[in-house]
C-alpha positions as CSV (number, residue, x, y, z in Angstrom):
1,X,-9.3,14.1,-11.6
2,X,-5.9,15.1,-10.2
3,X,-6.1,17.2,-7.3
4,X,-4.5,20.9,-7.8
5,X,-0.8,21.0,-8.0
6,X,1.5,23.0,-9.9
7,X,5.7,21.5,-11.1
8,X,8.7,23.5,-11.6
9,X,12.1,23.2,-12.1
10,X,13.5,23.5,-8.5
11,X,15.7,26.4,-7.5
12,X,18.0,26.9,-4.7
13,X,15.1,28.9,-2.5
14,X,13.7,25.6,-2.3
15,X,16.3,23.2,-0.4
16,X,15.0,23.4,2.9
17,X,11.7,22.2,1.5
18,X,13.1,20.1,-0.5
19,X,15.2,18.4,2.5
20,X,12.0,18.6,4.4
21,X,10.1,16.6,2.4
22,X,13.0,13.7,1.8
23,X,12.9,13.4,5.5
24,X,9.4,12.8,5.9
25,X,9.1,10.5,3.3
26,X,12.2,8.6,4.1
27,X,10.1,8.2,7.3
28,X,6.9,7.1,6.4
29,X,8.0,4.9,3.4
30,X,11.3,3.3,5.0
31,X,9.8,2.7,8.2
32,X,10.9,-1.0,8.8
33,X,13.1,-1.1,6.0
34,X,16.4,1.7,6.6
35,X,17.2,1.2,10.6
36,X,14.8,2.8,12.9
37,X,17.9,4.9,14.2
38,X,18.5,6.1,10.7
39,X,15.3,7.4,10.0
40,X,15.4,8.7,14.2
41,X,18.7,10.9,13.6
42,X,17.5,12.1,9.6
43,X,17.4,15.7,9.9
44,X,16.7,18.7,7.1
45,X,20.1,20.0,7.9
46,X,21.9,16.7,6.9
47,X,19.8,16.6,3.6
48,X,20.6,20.1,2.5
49,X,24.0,19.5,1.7
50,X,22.9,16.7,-1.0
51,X,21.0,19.2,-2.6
52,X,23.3,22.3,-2.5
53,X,25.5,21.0,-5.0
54,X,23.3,20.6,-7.8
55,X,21.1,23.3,-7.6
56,X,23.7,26.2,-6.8
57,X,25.3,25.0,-10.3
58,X,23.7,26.3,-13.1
59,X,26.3,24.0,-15.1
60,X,24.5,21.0,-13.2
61,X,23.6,18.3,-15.3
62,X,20.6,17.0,-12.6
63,X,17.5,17.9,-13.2
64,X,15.6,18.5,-10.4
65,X,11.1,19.2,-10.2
66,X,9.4,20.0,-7.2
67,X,5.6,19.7,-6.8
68,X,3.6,22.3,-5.5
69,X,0.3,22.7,-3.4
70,X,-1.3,25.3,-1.6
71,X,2.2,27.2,-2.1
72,X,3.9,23.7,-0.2
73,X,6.4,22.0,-2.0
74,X,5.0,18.4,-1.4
75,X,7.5,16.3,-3.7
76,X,10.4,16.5,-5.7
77,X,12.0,14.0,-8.1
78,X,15.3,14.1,-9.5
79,X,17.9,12.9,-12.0
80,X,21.0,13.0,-14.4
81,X,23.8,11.3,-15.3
82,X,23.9,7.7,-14.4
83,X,26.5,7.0,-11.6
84,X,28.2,3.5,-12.0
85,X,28.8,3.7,-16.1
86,X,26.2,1.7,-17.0
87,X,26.6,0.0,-21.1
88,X,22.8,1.0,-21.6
89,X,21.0,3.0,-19.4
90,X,23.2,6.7,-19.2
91,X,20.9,8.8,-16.8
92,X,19.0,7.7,-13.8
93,X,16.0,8.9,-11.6
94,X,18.2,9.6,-8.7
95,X,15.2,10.3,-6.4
96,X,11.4,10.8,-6.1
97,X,9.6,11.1,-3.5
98,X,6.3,12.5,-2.5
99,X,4.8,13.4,0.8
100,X,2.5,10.3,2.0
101,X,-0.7,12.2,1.9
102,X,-0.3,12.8,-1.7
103,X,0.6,9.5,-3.4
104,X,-1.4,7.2,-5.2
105,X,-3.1,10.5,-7.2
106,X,-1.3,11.0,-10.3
107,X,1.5,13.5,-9.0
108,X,4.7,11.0,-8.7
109,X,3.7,10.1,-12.1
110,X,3.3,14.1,-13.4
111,X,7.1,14.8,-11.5
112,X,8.5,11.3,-12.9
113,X,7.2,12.9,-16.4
114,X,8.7,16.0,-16.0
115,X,12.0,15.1,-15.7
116,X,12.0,12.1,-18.4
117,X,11.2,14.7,-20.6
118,X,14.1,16.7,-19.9
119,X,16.4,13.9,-20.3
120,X,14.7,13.2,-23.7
121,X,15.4,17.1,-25.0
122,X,19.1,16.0,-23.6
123,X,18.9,12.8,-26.2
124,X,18.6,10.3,-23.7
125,X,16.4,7.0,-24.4
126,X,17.0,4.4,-21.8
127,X,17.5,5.2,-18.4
128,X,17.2,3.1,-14.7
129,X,16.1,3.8,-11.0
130,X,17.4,1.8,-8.1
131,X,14.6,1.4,-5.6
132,X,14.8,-0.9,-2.0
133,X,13.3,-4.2,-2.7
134,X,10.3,-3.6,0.0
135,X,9.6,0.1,-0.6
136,X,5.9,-0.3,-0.8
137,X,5.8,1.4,-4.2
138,X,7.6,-0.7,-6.7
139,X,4.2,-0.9,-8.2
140,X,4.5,2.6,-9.3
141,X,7.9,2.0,-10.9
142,X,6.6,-1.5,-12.6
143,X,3.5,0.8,-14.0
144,X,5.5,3.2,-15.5
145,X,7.0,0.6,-17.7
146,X,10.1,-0.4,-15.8
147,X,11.8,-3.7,-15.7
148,X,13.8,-5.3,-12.7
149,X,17.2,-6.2,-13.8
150,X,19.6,-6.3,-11.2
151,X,20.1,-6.4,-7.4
152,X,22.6,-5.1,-4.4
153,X,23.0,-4.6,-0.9
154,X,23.2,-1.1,0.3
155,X,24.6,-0.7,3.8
156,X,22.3,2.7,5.6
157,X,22.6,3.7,9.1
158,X,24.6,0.0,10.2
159,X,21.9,-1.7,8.2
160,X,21.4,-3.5,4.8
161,X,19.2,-2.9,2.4
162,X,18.1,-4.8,-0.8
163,X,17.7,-2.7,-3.8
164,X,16.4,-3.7,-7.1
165,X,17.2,-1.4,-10.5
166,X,14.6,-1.0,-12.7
167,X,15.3,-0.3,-16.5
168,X,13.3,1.4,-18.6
169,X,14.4,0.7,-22.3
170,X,12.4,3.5,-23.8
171,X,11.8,6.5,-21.4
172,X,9.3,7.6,-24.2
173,X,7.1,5.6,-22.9
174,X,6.8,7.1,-19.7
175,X,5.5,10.2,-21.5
176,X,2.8,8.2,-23.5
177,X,-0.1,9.0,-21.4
178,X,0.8,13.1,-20.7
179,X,-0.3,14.2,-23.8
């Protein structure tokens, strides 16, 4: 049984939480990956402007979900247009993430839903995520269907990071178990 939480669209109210959260996850789950300084000198204020853009646009073509519990906003994922011009895969998962104490119980999956759908009313059918190579949960992006298909080297903080994209052919799928 999922434990109670509640998804929305995200609004602008919500960017301090919404930095908040990126920070501590970035924290927990890149620890060892992204440069300890990095992570050290990650600060809400330096996230906010990321998030400004797209949700002070009502003509923004990101979609963005925030999960909800006990009136907290514990994760957020978010996506759109895909950034490099891609032949296949037009939108992208720009960013998910979920505070550690909640993951692993159905609730990355729910927000990862969530936004597919939109991009399917939008008449999208393939899209990708790029992920680093040792986030611990690849797993979650190999569950929901998703194929590794390529690899780069990211530079963060005076650091590099391997990422891998993952395609997903039919973001359908991803929906298949929701209903």
């Amino acid at each position: 049984m999922l434990p109670s939480f509640t998804l929305r669209p995200a609004q602008l109210a919500d960017i301090e939480e919404i930095a908040r959260v990126q920070v501590e996850t970035w924290r927990t789950t890149y620890k060892g990956i992204m440069p300890d300084e990095l992570l050290a000198n990650l600060t809400v204020e330096s996230r906010l402007e990321i998030w400004r853009g797209p949700l002070s646009n009502p003509d923004s073509p990101s979609i963005i979900y925030v999960a909800e519990a006990d009136g907290q906003i514990i994760g957020f994922a978010a996506g759109g247009p895909e950034r490099s011009g891609h032949a296949l895969y037009k939108v992208e998962i720009y960013a998910i993430y979920l505070l550690q104490a909640y993951q692993g119980r159905g609730i990355g999956r729910a927000l990862m839903q969530a936004v597919v759908g939109r991009l399917i009313d939008k008449g999208f059918t393939a899209m990708l995520i790029w992920v680093a190579a040792k986030n611990p949960a690849t797993h979650f992006y190999a569950a929901l269907g998703g194929q590794p298909f390529a690899s780069k080297t990211e530079s963060f903080g005076g650091g590099e990071v391997e990422e891998i994209a993952y395609g997903y052919d039919d973001i359908s799928k991803i929906l298949a178990d929701s209903k």
